[in-house]
Structures are given as structure tokens and as C-alpha cells.
C-alpha positions as CSV (number, residue, x, y, z in Angstrom):
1,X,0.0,0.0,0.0
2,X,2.6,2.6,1.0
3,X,4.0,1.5,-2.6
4,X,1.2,3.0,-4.0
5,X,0.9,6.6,-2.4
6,X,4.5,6.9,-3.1
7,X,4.1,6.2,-6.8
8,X,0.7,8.8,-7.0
9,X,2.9,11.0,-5.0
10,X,5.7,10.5,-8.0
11,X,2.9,10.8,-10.8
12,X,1.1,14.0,-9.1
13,X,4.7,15.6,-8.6
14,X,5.6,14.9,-12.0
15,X,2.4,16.1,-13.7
16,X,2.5,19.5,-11.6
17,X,6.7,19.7,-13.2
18,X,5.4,18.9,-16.8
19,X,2.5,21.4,-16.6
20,X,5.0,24.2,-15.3
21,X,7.6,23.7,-17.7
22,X,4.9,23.8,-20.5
23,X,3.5,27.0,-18.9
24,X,0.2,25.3,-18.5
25,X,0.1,25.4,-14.9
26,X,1.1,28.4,-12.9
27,X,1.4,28.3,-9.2
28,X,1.9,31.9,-7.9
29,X,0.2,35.3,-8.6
30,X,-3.0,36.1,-10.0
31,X,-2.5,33.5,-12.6
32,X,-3.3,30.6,-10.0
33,X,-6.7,31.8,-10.0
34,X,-6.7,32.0,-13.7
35,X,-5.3,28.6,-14.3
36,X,-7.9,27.1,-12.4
37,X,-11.5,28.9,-12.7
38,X,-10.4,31.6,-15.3
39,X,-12.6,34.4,-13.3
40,X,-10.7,36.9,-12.3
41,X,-9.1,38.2,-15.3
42,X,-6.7,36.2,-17.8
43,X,-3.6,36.3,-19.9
44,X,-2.2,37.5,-23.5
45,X,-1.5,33.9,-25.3
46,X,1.8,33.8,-27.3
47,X,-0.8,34.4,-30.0
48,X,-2.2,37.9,-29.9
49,X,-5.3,39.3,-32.9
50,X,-3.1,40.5,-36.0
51,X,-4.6,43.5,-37.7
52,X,-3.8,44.7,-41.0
53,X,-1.1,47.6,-41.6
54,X,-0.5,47.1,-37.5
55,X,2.3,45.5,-35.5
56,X,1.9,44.4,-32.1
57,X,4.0,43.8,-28.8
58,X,3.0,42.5,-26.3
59,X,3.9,45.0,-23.2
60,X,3.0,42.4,-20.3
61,X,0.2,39.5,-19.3
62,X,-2.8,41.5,-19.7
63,X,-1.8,44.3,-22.5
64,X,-0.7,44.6,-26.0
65,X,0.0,47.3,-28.2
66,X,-0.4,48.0,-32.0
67,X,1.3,50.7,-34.1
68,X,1.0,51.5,-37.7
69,X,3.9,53.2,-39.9
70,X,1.5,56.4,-39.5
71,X,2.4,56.2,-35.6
72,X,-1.5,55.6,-34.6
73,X,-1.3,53.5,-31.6
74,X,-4.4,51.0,-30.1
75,X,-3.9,49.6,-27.0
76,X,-5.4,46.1,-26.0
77,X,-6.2,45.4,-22.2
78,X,-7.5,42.5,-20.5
79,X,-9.4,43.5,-17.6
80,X,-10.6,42.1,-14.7
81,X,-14.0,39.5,-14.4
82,X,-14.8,39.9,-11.6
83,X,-17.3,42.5,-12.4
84,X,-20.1,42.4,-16.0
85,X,-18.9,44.8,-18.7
86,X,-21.8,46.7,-18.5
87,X,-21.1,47.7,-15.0
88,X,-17.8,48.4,-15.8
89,X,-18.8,51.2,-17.6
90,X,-21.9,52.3,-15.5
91,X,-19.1,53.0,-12.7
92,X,-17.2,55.0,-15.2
93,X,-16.5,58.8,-14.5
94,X,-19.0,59.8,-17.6
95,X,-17.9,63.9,-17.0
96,X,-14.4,62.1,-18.8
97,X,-16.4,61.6,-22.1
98,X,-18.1,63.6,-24.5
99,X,-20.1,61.7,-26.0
100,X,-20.6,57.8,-26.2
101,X,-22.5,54.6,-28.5
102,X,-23.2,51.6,-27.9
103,X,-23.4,48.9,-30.9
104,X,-23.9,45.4,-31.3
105,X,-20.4,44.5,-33.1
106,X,-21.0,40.9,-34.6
107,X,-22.7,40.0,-31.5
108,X,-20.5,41.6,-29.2
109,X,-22.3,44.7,-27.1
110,X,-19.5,47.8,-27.3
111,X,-19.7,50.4,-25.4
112,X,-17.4,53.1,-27.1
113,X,-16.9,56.4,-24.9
114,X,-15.3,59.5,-26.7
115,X,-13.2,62.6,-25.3
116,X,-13.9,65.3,-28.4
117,X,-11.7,67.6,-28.5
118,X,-10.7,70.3,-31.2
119,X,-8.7,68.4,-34.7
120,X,-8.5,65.3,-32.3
121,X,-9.9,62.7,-30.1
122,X,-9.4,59.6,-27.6
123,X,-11.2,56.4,-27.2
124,X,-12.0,54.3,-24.5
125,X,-14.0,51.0,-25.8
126,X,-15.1,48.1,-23.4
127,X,-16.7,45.1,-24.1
128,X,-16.8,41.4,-23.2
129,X,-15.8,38.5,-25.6
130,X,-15.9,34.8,-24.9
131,X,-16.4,35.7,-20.6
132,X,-13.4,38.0,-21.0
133,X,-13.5,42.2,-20.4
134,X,-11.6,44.2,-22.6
135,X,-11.0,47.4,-23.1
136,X,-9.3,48.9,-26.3
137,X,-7.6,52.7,-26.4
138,X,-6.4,55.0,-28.2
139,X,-5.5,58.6,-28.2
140,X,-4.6,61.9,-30.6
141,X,-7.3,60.5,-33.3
142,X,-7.5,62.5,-35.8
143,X,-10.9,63.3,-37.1
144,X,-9.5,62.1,-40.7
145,X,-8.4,58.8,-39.1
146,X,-11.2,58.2,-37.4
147,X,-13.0,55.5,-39.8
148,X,-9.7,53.9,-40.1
149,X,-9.4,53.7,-36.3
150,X,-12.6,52.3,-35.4
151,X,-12.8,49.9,-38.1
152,X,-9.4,48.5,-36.5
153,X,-10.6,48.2,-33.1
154,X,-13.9,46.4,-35.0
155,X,-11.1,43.8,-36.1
156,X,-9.8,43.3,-32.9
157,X,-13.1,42.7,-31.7
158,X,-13.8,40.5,-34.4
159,X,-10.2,38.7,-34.1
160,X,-10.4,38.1,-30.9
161,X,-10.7,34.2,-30.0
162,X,-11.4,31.8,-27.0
163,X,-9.4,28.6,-27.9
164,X,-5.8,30.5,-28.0
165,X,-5.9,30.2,-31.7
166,X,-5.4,33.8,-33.7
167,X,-6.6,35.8,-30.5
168,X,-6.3,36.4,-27.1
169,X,-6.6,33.5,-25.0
170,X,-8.0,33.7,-21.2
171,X,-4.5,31.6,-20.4
């Protein structure tokens, strides 16, 4: 019998080593949580939404940046779960906006929140994919660009995938 708990000991020690070195499995920090109920927030996969005429880096866990030779940058934020998107934005400062839409954005509710201001704007745009917030940003918009900006963060949106393949991942 004692044979028997040491071997499961052996097996359990060696599946918590394989899962580690893979990355799968992480035992400190807010990822523990992540890794086993996926609530509270996530993790930027190795394999972050491409957009056209964008490139990306990935800054840290939960944030990536994209940049286009025309120096327009979008940020990409993973936020926390632990609260539904839409009160996320109900417990916004709205005296910080302007003006603000909501649209249905292939089947994903966006709430996009403007600050006007004169030749240029910033964005702040929230919304949940896959039971995962996000919020996209972006500054020094110029009314030109505008069209072009939006319809990038639309791609994001649309990019965006649960199973870790060609989007964000919640691990």
C-alpha cells in the first residue's frame, strides 16, 4: 500500500513539473486563480489578434499594443471578471467623455466612450468576448483617421478568440 501513495505521489509531482515547464500550470500570482476557474481576469496567449497595416508587442500578461507606420497606436487590455462589462462602464466617470455609442459589433455589445476635443480625439472601448472584459484605447485621433481607427478596433473585436488560436486567450 505505502508503494502505491508513493508512486501517486511521483505521478502527481511529475504532472505539476510537466505542466509548469509547459506553462500550462502556474502556481503563484494572480494566474493561480486563472489557471484554475479563469474568473478573475486572464492572460495575452503567445498568439495575440493581427490586424492589418498594424504590428503588435505584447507589453506584459494583460496588455498589448499596436502601431502602424502612420504612428496611430491602439492599446489592447485584458481586464478584470470579476465585475459584468456593462457595469464596468456604468461605474465610469462619464464627466471624462463627451459623448458615447453603444453597438452590437457581430454579437458583441460595445460600449465606445469618446473625449472630443478640437482636430482630435481619444477612445476608450469596453466590451466582453468569450467571458473575457476588454478594453481597447487610443489617443490623438484625428478626425480624418477616425474610420480607419474604429474599423481597427472592430477587427480586434472580431479577431479576438477563445481557444488560444489567432486571438487572445483567457490563459
Amino acid at each position: 500500500m505505502k508503494r502505491l501513495y508513493a508512486l501517486l505521489v511521483i505521478l502527481i509531482i511529475a504532472y505539476i513539473g510537466i505542466n509548469v515547464a509547459a506553462d500550462n500550470f502556474h502556481l503563484t500570482g494572480n494566474d493561480a486563480t486563472n489557471a484554475t476557474d479563469g474568473a478573475n481576469g486572464g492572460s495575452v496567449n503567445n498568439t495575440i489578434p493581427k490586424i492589418s497595416n498594424f504590428t503588435d508587442s505584447k507589453i506584459n500578461d494583460t496588455a498589448v499594443i499596436y502601431n502602424d507606420s502612420n504612428n496611430m497606436t491602439i492599446n489592447l487590455y485584458l481586464l478584470d471578471n470579476n465585475q459584468k462589462i456593462e457595469d464596468i462602464v456604468k461605474g465610469l466617470d462619464h464627466s471624462r467623455y463627451t459623448s458615447n455609442q453603444t453597438i452590437d459589433q457581430n454579437g458583441v455589445t460595445t460600449y465606445f466612450l469618446y473625449n472630443e476635443g478640437p482636430g482630435t480625439y481619444s477612445a476608450d472601448i469596453y466590451f466582453n468576448k468569450n467571458n473575457q472584459n476588454y478594453l481597447i484605447t487610443g489617443s490623438g485621433i484625428t478626425y480624418e483617421d477616425s474610420d480607419y481607427f474604429i474599423n481597427h478596433c472592430k477587427e480586434i473585436i472580431d479577431t479576438i478568440s477563445g481557444s488560444g488560436s489567432g486571438g487572445l486567450s483567457r490563459w
